[in-house]
Every structure is written in C-alpha cells, then in structure tokens.
N, C-alpha and C positions, 0 to 999 in steps of 0.2 A: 183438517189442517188448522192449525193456530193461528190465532190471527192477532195484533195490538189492539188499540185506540182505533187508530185509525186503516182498520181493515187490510193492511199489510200483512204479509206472513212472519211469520215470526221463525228462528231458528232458519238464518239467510245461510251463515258460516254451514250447517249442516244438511244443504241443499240436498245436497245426494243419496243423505241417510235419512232416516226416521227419527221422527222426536225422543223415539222411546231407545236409542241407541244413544241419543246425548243425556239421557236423565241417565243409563244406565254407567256413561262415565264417568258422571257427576256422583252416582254413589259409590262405584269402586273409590275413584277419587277422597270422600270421603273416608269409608272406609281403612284405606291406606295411611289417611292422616291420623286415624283411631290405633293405628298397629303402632305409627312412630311415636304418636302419644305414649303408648305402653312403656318403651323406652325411657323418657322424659320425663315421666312421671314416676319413676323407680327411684329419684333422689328429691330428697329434701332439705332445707336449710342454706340454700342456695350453694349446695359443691357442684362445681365446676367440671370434674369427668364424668358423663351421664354412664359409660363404657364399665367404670371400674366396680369390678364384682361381674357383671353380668352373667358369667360363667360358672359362678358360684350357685344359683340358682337353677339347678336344670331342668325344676317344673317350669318355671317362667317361659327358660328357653323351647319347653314343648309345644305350650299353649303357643307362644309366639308364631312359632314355624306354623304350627297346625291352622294355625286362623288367615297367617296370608297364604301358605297352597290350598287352602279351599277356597280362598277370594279368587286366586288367578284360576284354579278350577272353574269355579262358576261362573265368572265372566269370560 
C-alpha cells in the first residue's frame, strides 16, 4: 500500500480499487489529451476553425481513429 509523509494511505478517493487502476486512468487520460492535441495542433498562425479541412486529409483521419480504438481497446 502507498503510503504519504505521514504514514497514511494514499489513493483514499480509490479505496475500492487498486493504485494500478488509478495510474492506468491517468494514462488513458493522458493519452486521450495526445489524440485531441492531434486535432489542435493541425493549424497554425492562430485560425480559428481547428475542424476546417479535416476531411481532406484521410491518412490523418486513419491514424486518428486507429490510435483512439486501440486506446479504448486496451483499456
């Protein structure tokens, strides 16, 4: 068990689970921030519709898909 400072358990909120079940949705978590990035980060010079084009690009649109059904896959 994990413990603080002061020999309390740590991970109180996830009593009933395991540690290794909160780190694990802390990485999908991340993870999922990495796919929206991919979004976001497709414009530059500050435009305003992150959306426009998207569909012009249908490798983009493969990778995308393919990377969050293998996240929900393996989690």
């Amino acid at each position: 068990m994990v413990q603080d400072m002061e020999q309390n358990p740590m991970y109180k909120a996830f009593e009933q689970d395991t540690p290794s079940r909160h780190l694990s949705v802390v990485f999908n978590l991340f993870v999922f921030m990495q796919v929206f990035n991919m979004i976001c980060s497709r414009k530059i010079n500050d435009e305003f519709n992150i959306f426009k084009g998207i569909l012009g690009n249908p490798s983009f649109c493969v990778v995308w898909v393919v990377i969050a059904f293998v996240q929900v896959l393996v989690t």
